[in-house]
Every structure is written in C-alpha cells, then in structure tokens.
C-alpha positions in Angstrom: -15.9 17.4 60.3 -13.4 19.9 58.6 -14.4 23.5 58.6 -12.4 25.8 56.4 -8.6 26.5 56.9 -6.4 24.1 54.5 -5.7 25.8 51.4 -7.4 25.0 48.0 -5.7 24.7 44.7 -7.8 25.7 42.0 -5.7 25.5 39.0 -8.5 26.4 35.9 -9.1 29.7 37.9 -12.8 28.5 37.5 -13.9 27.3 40.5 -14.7 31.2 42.0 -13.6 30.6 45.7 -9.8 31.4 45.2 -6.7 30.1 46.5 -7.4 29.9 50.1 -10.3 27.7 52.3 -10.9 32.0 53.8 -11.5 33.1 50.2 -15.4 33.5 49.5 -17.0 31.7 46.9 -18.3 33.6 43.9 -21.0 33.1 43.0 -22.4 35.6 40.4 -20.9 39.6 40.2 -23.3 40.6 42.8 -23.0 37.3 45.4 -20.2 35.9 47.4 -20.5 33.5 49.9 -17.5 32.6 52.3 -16.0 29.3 52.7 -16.9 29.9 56.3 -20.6 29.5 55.9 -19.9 26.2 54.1 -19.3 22.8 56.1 -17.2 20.7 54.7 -17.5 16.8 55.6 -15.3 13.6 54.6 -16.3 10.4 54.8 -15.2 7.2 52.8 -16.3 6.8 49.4 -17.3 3.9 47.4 -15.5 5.3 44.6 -12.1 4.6 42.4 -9.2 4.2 44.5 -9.3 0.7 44.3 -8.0 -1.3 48.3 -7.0 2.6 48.9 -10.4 3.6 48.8 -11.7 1.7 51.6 -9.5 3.4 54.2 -9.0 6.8 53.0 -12.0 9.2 53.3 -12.0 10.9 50.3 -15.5 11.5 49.8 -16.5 15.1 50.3 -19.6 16.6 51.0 -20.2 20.5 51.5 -23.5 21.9 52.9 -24.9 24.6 52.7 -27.7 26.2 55.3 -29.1 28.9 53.6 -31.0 30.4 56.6 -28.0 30.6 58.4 -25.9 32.6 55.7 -24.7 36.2 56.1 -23.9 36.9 53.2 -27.0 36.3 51.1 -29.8 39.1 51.3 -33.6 37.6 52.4 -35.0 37.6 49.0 -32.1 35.4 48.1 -32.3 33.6 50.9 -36.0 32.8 49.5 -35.7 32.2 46.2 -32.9 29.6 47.4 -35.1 27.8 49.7 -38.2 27.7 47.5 -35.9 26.4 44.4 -33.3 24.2 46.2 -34.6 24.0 50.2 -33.2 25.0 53.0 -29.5 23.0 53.0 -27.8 22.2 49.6 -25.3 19.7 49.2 -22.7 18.8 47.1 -21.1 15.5 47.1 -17.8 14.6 45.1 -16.5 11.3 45.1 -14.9 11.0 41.3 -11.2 11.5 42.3 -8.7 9.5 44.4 -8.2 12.7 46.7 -9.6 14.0 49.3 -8.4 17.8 48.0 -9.4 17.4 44.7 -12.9 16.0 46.0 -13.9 18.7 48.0 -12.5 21.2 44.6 -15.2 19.3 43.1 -17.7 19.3 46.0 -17.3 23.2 46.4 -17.4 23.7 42.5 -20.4 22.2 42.1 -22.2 23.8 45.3 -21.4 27.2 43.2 -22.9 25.8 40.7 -26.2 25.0 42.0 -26.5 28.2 44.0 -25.6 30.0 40.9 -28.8 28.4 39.1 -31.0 28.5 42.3 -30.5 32.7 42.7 -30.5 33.2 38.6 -34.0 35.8 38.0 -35.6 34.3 34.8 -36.1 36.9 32.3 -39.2 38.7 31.8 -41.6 37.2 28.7 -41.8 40.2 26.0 -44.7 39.8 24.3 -45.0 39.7 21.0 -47.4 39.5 18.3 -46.9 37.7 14.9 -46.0 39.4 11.9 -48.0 39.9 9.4 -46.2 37.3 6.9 -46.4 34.9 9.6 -49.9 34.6 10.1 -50.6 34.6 6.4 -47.9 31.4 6.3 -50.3 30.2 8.7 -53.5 30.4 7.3 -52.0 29.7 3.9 -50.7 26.0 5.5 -54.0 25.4 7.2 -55.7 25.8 3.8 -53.2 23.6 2.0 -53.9 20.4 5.3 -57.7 21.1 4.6 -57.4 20.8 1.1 -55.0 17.7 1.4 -57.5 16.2 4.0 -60.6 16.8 1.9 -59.0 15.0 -1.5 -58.5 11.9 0.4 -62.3 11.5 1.3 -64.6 9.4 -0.8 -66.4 11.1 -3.2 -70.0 12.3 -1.7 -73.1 10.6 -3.7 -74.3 13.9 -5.3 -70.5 14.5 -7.3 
C-alpha cells in the first residue's frame, strides 16, 4: 500500500493536486483535501499492457474515508456520505503506468467529490407570462377542435 510521497506529474495543470504527492487536492475554491488523507493502492490490472501487464501492478486505486478527513467541515462530511457513502474510490487502469494510473485515479476522485459537495441551486419560482398562457389555451383549443372534426357526425347534424 503506497501512501503519499513520490512526486506527481500533472502536465494539463488540471488535475488540482499540484506537483507533489504533499500538495492538497483542489477540489472547488473553498475545499482542499491533502494527498495525505487519500490512500493510494496498486494492484495488477487486467488492462493494456499486453505480457507486461500481468507482472507490473499498474492498477491504482485511491480511497477516500470521508469520516476520517480533516480537512472537510461536518456538513460536508454529510452531504458526502449521504450522496457518495462513507469511502469513495477511484480506480484507473487505462494506461500502461503505474504513475500515470494513479494521475488518473486521483483526477477522477476530485472529480466525484467535486459533484458530491456541489449545493444545487435554489428553484426561483416563476409564473408564466401572460403570452404564454394565452399560447396555451390557444393550442388546447386548436387539439379540441382537431379532435372533435375527426368524430362521426352525431345523428341530430
């Protein structure tokens, strides 16, 4: 089990946790988490690599325990469980590497903590316009009238 300490190379400047395995991992403007709080686990993967693959461990998976985390606040810390539970994981198994695995595995843990903290907006509401609710009636008239010219003609006409 590897726990922080190699250096990283992120060479988009996207992946928010820096040049370092030390760096913290940005999640929004407000939230960083560091690397230190994330375990980082290899294992073999049943990926591409070919013969290669079978004796390199190149698979990478990083957890997340979100009870466990300092640097998230307790309403965070709920919103994460209730969304995504209490450990998230990120496996990465696309590349030959081991590095560029866990680059992956880290990038895409950001990304799902990202979505499980985001608030929703709050629903304005609205009411319809004027014009819009005569385009509505004015479209339900127009079905009914449609509908009532394909009937057959009552006895009494």
């Amino acid at each position: 089990m590897i726990r922080g300490g190699g250096p990283v190379s992120d060479p988009a400047g996207s992946g928010g946790y820096g040049e370092h395995m030390d760096d913290p991992m940005v999640i929004d403007e407000r939230t960083a988490i560091p690397l230190a709080e994330v375990q980082i686990r290899a294992s073999r993967s049943s990926g591409p690599g070919g013969q290669h693959a079978n004796v390199t461990a190149s698979r990478v998976e990083a957890v997340f325990e979100v009870a466990a985390s300092g640097a998230l606040t307790d309403q965070q810390k709920t919103r994460l469980a209730a969304r995504l539970g209490h450990r998230i994981t990120a496996v990465a198994q696309d590349a030959r590497g081991q590095a560029r695995n866990r680059e992956l595995a880290l990038e895409r843990l950001r990304e799902k903590l990202a979505r499980g903290l985001a608030t929703p907006r709050k629903r304005r509401r609205t009411r319809p316009t004027r014009a819009a609710r005569t385009r509505r009636l004015e479209a339900k008239r127009r079905t009914s009238e449609r509908k009532r010219a394909r009937r057959a003609p009552q006895p009494d006409e």
